[in-house]
N, C-alpha and C positions, 0 to 999 in steps of 0.2 A: 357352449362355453366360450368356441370364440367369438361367437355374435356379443357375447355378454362383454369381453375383451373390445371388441370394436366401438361398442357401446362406451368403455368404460374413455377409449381416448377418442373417443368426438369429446365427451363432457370434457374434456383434461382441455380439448383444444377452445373449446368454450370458455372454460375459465384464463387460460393463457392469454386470449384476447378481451377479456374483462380486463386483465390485468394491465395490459399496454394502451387500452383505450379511457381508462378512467386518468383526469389528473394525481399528480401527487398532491398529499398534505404539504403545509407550510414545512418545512426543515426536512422533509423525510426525503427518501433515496425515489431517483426516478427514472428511468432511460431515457435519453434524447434521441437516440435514432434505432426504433422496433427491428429494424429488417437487421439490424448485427444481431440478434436474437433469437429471432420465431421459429426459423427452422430448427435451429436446435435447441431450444425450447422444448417443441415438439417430440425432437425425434428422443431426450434425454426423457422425458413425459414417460413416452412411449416403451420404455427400456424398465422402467420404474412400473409399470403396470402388466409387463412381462413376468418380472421376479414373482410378482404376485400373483398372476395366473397360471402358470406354468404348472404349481400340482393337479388343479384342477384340469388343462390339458391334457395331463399325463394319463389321470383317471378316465377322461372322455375317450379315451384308446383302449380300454378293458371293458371286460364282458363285468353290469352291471345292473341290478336293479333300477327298476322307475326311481322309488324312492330313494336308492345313496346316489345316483344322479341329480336329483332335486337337492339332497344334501349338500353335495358336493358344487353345485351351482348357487347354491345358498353362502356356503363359504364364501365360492369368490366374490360374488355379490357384497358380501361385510367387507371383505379386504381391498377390495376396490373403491368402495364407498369413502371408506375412514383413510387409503390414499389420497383421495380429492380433497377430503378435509382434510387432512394433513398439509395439501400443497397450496388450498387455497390462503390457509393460514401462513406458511412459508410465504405467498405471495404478499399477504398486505405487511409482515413481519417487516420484510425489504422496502415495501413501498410506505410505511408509515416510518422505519427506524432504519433502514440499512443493515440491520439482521436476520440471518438465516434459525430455520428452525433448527440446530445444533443444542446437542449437549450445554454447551457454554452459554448459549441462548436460553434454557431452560432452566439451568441452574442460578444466572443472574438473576432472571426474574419471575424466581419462585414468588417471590414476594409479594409483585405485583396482584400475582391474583388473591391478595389481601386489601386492595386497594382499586372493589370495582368500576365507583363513582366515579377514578381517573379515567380508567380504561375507555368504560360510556359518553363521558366528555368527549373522549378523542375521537370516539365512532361518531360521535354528535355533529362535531365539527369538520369533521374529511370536506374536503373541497372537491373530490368527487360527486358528493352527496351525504347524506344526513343516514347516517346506519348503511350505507349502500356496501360498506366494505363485508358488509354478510351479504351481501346477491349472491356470491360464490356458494355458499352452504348452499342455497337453494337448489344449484345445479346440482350440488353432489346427492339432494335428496329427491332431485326429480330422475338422476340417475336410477338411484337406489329403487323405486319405485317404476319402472319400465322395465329395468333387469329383473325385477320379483315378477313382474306379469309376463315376464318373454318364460321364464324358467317354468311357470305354470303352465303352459300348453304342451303337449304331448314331445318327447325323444323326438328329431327328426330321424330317419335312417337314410342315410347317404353311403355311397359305396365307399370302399375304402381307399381306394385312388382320388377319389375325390376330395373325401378326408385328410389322406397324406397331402395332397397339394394345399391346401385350405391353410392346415397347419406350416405348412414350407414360406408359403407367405407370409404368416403368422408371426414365424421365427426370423425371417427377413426383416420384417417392417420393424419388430418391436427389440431384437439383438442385435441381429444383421450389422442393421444400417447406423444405430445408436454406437454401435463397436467403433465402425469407421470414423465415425464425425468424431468422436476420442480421439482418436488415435489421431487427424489430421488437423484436430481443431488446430490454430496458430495461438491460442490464449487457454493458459492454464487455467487464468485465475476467471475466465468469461466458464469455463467447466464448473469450477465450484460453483461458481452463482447460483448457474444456471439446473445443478443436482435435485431429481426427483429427493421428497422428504426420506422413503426406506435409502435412499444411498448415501443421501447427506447424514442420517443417524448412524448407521454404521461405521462409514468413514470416521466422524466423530468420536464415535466408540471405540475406536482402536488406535486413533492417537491417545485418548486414556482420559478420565475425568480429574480434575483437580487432586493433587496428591498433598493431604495438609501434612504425611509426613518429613515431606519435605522442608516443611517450615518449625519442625519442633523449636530449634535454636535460631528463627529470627530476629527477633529481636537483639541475638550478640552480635548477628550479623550484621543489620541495620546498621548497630554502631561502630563497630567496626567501619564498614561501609562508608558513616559522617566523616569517620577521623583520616580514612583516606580519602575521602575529595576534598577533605579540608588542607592536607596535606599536596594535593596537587595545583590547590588555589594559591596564586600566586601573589593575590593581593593582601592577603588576610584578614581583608572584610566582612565576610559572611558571617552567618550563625544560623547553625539547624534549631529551632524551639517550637515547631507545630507536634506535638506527641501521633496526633490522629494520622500528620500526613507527611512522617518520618524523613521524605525525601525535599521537602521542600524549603529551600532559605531562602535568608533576604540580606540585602545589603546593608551594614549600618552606618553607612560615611556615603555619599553624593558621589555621583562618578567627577571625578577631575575634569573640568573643558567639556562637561555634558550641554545638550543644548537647551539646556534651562536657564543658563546665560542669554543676557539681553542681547550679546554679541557677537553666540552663534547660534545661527540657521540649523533648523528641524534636516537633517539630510534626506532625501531622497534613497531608495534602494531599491535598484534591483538585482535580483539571483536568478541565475541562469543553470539549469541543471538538463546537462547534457549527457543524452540518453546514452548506455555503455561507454562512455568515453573513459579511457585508457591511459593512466599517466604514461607507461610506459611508449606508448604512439606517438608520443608529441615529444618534441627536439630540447625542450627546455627542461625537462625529470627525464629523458634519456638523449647525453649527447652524443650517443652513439650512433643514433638513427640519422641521418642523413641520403638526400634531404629531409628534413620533417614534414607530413603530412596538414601541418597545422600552423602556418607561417602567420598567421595573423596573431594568434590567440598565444605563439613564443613572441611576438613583438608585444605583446602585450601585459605578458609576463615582467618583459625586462624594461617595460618606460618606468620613468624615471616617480611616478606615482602609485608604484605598484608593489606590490608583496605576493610572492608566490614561495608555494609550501610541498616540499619533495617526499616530504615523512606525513601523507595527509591520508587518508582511509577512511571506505565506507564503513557502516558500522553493520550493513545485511544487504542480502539480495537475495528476490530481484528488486526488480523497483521500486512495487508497495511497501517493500520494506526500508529502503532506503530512504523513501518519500514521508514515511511515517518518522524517521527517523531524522531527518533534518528539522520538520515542522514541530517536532514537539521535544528533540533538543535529549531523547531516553531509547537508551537500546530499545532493539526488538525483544520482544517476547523467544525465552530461545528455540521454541516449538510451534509455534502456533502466529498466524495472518492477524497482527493488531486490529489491522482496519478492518478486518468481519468477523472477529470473535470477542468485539470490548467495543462495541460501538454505545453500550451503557455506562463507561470512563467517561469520567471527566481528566481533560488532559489539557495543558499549560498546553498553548502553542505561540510563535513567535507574532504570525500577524493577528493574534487579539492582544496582545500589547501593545504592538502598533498602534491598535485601532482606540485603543483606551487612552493613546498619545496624540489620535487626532489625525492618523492619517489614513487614506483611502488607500484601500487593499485588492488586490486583482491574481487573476492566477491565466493564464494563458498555455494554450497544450493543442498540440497536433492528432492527440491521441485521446480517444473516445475514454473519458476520466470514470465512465460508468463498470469499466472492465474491473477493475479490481477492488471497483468501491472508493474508492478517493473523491468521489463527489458527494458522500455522504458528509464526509471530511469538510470538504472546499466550503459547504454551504455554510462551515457554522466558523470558517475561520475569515475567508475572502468576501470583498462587498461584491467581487462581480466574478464569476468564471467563464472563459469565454473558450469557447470551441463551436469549430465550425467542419460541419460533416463535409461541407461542399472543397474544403482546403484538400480532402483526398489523404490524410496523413501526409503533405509534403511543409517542409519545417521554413522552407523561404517564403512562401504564400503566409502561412500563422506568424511567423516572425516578424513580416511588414504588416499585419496589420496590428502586430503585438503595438509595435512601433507607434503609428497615429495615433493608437489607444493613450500609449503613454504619452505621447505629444500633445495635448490636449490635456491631459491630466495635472504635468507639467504645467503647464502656461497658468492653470487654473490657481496657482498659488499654493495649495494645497498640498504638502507631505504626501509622498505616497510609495507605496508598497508596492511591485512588480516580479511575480515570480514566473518563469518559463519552461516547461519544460519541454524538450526536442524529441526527437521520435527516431528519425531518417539513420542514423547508427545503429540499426538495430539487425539482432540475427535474422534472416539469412544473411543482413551488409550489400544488399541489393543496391546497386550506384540509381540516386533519384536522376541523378544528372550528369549523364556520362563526358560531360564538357570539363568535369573535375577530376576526370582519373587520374589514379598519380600511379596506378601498377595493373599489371595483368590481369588481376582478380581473380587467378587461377586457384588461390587456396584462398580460406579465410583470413588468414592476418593480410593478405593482399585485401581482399575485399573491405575489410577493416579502416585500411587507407584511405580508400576512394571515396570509405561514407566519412570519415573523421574531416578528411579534408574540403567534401560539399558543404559540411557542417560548419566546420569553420570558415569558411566562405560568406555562408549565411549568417552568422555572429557579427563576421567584420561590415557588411551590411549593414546591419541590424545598428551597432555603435557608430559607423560611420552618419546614419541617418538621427541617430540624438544629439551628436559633439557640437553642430551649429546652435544649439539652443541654449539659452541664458542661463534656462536651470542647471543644465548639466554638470554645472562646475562644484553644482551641491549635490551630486549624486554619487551614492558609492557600488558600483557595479562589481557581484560575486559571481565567477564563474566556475563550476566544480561538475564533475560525472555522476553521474544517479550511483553504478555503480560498473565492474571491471565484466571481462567476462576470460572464460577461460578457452582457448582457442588451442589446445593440445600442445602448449610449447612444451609441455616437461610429458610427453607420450600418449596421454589419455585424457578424458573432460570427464568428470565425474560428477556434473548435474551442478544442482542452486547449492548445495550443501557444501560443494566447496569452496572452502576459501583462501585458496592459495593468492598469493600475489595480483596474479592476471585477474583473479576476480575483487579481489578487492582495494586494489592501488588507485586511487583515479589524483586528477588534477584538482586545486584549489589555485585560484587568484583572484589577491582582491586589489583593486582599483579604484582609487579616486584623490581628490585633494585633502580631503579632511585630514586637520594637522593629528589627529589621534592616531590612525592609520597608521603601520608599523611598513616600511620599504625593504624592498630588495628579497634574496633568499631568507626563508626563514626555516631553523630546522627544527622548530621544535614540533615533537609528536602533535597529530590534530587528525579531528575524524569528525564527520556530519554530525554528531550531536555538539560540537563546539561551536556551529554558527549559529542555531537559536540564540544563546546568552550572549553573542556577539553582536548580533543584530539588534540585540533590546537594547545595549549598553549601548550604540551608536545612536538610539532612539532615546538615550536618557532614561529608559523605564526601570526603575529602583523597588517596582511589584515584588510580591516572594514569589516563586515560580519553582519548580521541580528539576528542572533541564537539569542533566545527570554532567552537562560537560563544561568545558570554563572557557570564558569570554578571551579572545585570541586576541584582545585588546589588553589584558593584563600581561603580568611579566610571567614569564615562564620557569616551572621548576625541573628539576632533577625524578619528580614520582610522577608525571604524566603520562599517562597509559591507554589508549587506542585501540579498543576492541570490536571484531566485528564477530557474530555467534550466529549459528544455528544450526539445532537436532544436536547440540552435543559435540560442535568442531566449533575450534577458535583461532582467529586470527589476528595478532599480535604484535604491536610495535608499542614499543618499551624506548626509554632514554637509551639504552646501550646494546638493544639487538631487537632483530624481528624475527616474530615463531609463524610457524603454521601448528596448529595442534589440533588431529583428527580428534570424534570421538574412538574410531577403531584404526590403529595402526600406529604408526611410528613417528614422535614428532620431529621437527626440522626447525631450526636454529639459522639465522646470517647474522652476520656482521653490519651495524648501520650505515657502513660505505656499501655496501653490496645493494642496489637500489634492484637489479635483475634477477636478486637471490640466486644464484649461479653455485656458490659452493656452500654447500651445510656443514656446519661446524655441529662436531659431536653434543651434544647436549649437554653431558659430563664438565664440558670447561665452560660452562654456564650455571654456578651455581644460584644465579639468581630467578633461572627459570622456573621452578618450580614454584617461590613466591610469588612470581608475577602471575601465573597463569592460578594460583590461589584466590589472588586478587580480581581476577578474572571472571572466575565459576562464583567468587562472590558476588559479582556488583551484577551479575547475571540473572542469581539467585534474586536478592533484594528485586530487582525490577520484574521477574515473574512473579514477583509476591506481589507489588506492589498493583501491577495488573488484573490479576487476577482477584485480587481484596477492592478493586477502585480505591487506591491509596496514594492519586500523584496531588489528587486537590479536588477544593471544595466543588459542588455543583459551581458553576459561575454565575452572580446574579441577576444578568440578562435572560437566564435560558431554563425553562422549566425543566424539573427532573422528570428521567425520564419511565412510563412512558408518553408524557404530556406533549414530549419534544413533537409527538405527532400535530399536535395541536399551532404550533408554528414556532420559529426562532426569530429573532430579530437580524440574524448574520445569513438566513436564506439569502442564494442570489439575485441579483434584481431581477426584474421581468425583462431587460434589455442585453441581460444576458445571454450570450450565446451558446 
């Protein structure tokens, strides 16, 4: 039975390297660099083919007949067999769509298998090969078919010390060592990827399948829901009227001084999203700190073509969540990884309005974009994604070549899109370049500094190396933190789930000349889903679109509300206080001068709080409906539905991409 085990992950290992060695389809999910993978690939394989062996183990240890031997080796044989099919399918899932075999994956696309003509199509067309995306079943049935003939020749009899050891290896190779690489992976979300099919359905299974009683009253909600973002629009031009896709408006008056004027220029943008960055670390949102770690990026704040925002919050962490959150302008899901549980949405994002406006779109990153699935994402939003294994994750290397990218792109005439995001701030806060230390680095908020401040070093860089250029003077450059992290200033760190301040405060500044462009301190509430509709309004784009937040180019109201959620905690900046509110425990209350939340004021002399945080679990509500129904907008009509998307996109990135 462990021969039959050993058998069963050679095959596992056979198809794992089908899987890295065939190309991707047009639009589908790919890996760019195998070696951050194989091994644990492997050893997660391995762990997955354990669970499934191990009764049968248990039984090759008891006194037993020839034939419930054969029985019982017949078992494992079935459940080993229909693991590989299982994983090979989990394999081309990701490589044709960027979906895992999950619950959520299943139930999306029940459908499909009503519609097999698409499916065949898509096997037809793989650019691996014509049907080759079933080679994999073949292995699991040449598997299936060697284990049947190994189980048919006689019981060996091996002593039992021999036995025990055989098994001791057994349980190393396939628990052991799969435990360890858990436990030290440095990437959560490379773990989910990478889950055998039994771990990935279970896990699934116990975050819970779609609850529709939760939505009995959405529909009051919905509207509800309109009347309050109508209420925090400050322009009062919108109109909600799509029934099918509840969240989506459109503008009905031309933005003022758009650049649909003969006599202004398409702007240039780029965003900068710097990895953990910390409002609270930097000297211009805490004047307390001194010196500040971030001397470029406070001068930058305060020139005299700038606006920067002290009341500004992410809307989730960690990053995937933030990342999803900026680009398409809607909270996170309050349970569940956007980007690998609804990669069958269609979702509004900010650079396909760009691109519908005529400008060329780029995404630039230090950081292997395959980790958490975000280049599933990039392929169908960006014309080019560029990442380079050989940069090592250090953020001055990616950031100059972000730079000639753009310089070139610039010169070409051409509007264009440039998004970045940083790595080098990231937990442990390991200094890349100890020429930047600004503290001890004895604790983490120390080490905090040292990376905040090589970071910003590398920004001022990074700006210093565009200002000489002609275009620049039409470019509006956004700099903002993915998201905060919590580094035990209030006792303890309690994981992604919280969102207290430290995790989710970060910086926003935007910079440039364009007369529309709002100067100096701005206090009005604002959170990453308000630069999607900010970004298109700079672009002119008068599309309908879904973004849940408002364009920080309009005037500000009194009901604007900045929420960040997940599992059931929310974090809360309202016009006249900011909350923390667990799902279990006690909420906390500050005052909007209180920027360090330092004293909580009793809840009781906040009779507003309970509305606000109403409003809250609402628009929360609405958007896990909306996700989970594909409710933010139509299919888009560049892009087959999916799962045809196998078949290709036209927003794949180039071939000269990095």
């Amino acid at each position: 039975m462990i021969a039959i085990w050993a058998l069963g992950l050679f095959a596992a290992c056979v198809l794992i390297g089908l899987q890295y060695a065939r190309p991707r389809p047009l639009g589908g999910a790919y890996v760019l660099h195998p070696q951050n993978y194989l091994r644990l690939a492997l050893s997660y394989e391995a762990f997955g083919l354990l669970l499934l062996s191990t009764p049968s183990l248990l039984l090759a240890f008891m006194p037993m007949s020839e034939r419930v031997w054969k029985l019982g080796s017949a078992l494992q044989i079935t459940l080993l067999t229909l693991s590989l099919l299982l994983s090979q399918l989990n394999h081309e899932l990701q490589r044709f769509m960027g979906a895992q075999l999950d619950w959520d994956t299943l139930i999306t696309y029940f459908n499909v298998f009503r519609t097999p003509a698409v499916i065949w199509q898509a096997l037809h067309d793989d650019q691996g090969g014509a049907y080759s995306a079933l080679s994999g079943d073949l292995v699991a049935v040449a598997f299936a078919a060697l284990a049947y003939g190994c189980c048919r020749l006689p019981r060996s009899k091996l002593p039992v010390l021999v036995e025990a050891l055989i098994a001791g290896v057994f349980v190393i190779v396939g628990g052991v060592q799969p435990l360890v690489d858990l436990h030290q992976s440095r990437s959560v979300n490379r773990e989910l990827k990478l889950r055998p099919p039994l771990v990935l359905l279970w896990d699934s299974a116990r975050e819970g399948l779609p609850d529709e009683r939760r939505y009995v009253d959405v529909q009051a909600a919905i509207a509800r829901w309109q009347q309050d973002w109508l209420a925090q629009d400050g322009s009062g031009q919108y109109r909600f009227d799509d029934a099918r896709y509840p969240l989506r408006h459109h503008r009905i008056t031309p933005f003022p001084g758009a650049p649909d004027a003969v006599d202004v220029p398409m702007p240039n943008i780029i965003l900068l999203s710097l990895e953990t960055f910390r409002a609270r670390d930097m000297g211009t949102f805490n004047p307390e700190l001194q010196p500040s770690p971030t001397p470029f990026l406070d001068g930058l704040a305060h020139d005299p073509d700038s606006a920067y925002y002290p009341r500004y919050i992410t809307n989730g962490l960690p990053t995937i969540f933030a990342f999803m959150s900026l680009q398409t302008g809607t909270l996170p899901h309050s349970r569940r990884v956007v980007a690998s549980s609804f990669t069958g949405d269609a979702l509004d994002a900010f650079p396909n309005l760009l691109r519908e406006r005529g400008y060329k779109t780029m995404f630039f990153t230090a950081s292997d974009p395959n980790w958490d699935n975000e280049l599933f994402w990039l392929a169908r939003w960006y014309d080019e994604t560029h990442y380079k294994h050989t940069v090592l994750e250090r953020d001055r290397a990616m950031f100059l070549d972000a730079a000639e990218h753009i310089v070139q792109a610039g010169r070409s005439g051409q509007p264009f899109l440039a998004t970045i995001a940083s790595i080098n701030n990231h937990s442990p806060f390991r200094s890349p370049d100890h020429a930047f230390d600004v503290s001890s680095g004895k604790t983490p908020s120390d080490r905090i500094h040292n990376t905040m401040h090589y970071t910003d070093d590398v920004v001022r860089q990074f700006v210093e190396r565009l200002r000489g250029e002609r275009w620049f003077k039409d470019t509006v450059l956004i700099v903002t933190g993915d998201h905060g992290y919590d580094l035990g200033e209030r006792g303890s760190v309690i994981g992604h789930d919280n969102l207290r301040h430290e995790s989710t405060w970060v910086p926003l500044i935007i910079h440039g000349r364009n007369v529309r462009l709002p100067r100096g301190e701005q206090t009005r509430v604002a959170s990453h889903i308000d630069l999607a509709p900010t970004i298109a309004q700079l672009a002119g784009s008068t599309r309908p679109h879904s973004f849940e937040g408002h364009s920080l180019l309009e005037p500000a109201t009194d009901r604007q509300l900045a929420i960040a959620v997940r599992n059931g905690n929310f974090g809360l900046e309202a016009n006249d206080f900011s909350a923390y509110v667990p799902a279990h425990g006690t909420s906390v209350i500050y005052d909007v001068g209180d920027r360090l939340q330092r004293y909580e004021l009793h809840k009781r002399a906040w009779p507003a709080l309970s509305q606000t945080l109403a409003r809250a679990r609402e628009a929360s509500l609405v958007t896990d409906w909306a996700f989970e129904h594909d409710r933010f907008a139509p299919t888009p009509s560049n892009a087959p539905s999916l799962p045809v998307a196998a078949v290709g996109t036209p927003s794949a990135p180039s071939r000269s991409a990095h």
